[in-house]
C-alpha positions, 0 to 999 in steps of 0.5 A: 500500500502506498502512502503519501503526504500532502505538501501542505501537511508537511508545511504545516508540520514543518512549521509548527518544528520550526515555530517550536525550535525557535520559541525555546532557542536563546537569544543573546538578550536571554542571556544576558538577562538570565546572567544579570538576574543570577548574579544580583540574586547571588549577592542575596544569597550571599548575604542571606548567609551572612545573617543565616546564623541568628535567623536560623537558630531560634526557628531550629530551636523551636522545632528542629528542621523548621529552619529549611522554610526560610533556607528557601531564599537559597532557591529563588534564583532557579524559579525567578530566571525560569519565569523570565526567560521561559526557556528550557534550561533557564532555572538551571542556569540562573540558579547555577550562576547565582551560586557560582557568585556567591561561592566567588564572594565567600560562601561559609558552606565552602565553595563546591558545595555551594556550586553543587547544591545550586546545580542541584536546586537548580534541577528541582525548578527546571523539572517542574517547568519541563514537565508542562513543556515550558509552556504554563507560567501562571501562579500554581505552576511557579509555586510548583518549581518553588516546591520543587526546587525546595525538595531538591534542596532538602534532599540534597542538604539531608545526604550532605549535611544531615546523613543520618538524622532521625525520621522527624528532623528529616520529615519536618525538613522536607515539609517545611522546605518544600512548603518554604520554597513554594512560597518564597521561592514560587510566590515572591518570584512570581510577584517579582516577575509580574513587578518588572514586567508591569515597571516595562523592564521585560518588554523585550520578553513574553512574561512582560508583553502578556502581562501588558495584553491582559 
């Protein structure tokens, strides 16, 4: 049996690859953009380890493994650059960026260590914004990658720095990771996003031209 594709059937396949391709291809404003945002959040994070020790040891001595909620600051970077940039890869490289510059400016967890929980937080954002096909930014879905990204760091914190620690503390630190990072993460992200798009600072990007469409 002979089969056959009909040249407008093709063109239109060809044009949706082509229109798909080039909607996730980054732009040199893309990374620019993206780099500008790891870095400024990357002061942050460094600063945000410079108070950590006073902040952190009331919320650990009421209930231990409740400080993860506000250690979720640690992954804004990921979920705020996904958000903006809306291309695949964006969470990963915002985050990474931003650890890499707070390891730069002396990170008290050491320098690889802090690189690699970035990488590894970085991941929990991205996956949640690969598994909507880079597709959906609205709220639910940013605080999604908040969550995500807090699990990855959970995760990653309870084999680094926690191996071993009872059932509770481990309980009691993923809950309140994810739970912080889809608040702090997700929802200030989200905030900030809709804040610089409304200020015209992303009208060179979808998340600014579709805030000022509605």
């Amino acid at each position: 049996m002979h089969t056959s594709t009909s040249p407008t059937a093709t063109s239109a396949a060809s044009g949706t690859s082509s229109t798909s391709s080039h909607r996730f291809r980054w732009r040199v404003v893309d990374i620019v953009v993206a780099s500008v945002i790891g870095v400024a959040v990357g002061v942050v994070f460094w600063a945000w380890g410079v108070v950590w020790g006073p902040i952190s040891a009331p919320i650990e001595a009421l209930l231990p493994g409740l400080q993860a909620a506000p250690a979720a600051v640690w992954v804004i970077a990921g979920v705020l650059g996904g958000l903006v940039i809306r291309k695949p890869g964006a969470a990963l490289y915002t985050e990474l960026v931003a650890a890499v510059v707070s390891a730069l400016i002396g990170s008290q967890w050491g320098g690889l260590l802090t690189i690699e929980a970035g990488l590894v937080q970085g991941l929990g954002a991205e996956l949640v914004f690969a598994i909507f096909l880079y597709r959906n930014w609205r709220f639910p879905v940013a605080l999604l990658a908040g969550a995500g990204a807090g699990l990855a760091m959970a995760i990653n914190d309870l084999v680094l720095w926690y191996a071993g620690a009872a059932p509770l503390f481990a309980t009691v630190y993923t809950i309140s990771a994810v739970i912080g990072g889809a608040l702090i993460a997700g929802g200030l992200a989200w905030l900030a996003v809709r804040g610089l798009a409304r200020a015209g600072a992303l009208d060179r990007f979808a998340a600014g031209r579709e805030l000022r469409t509605v």
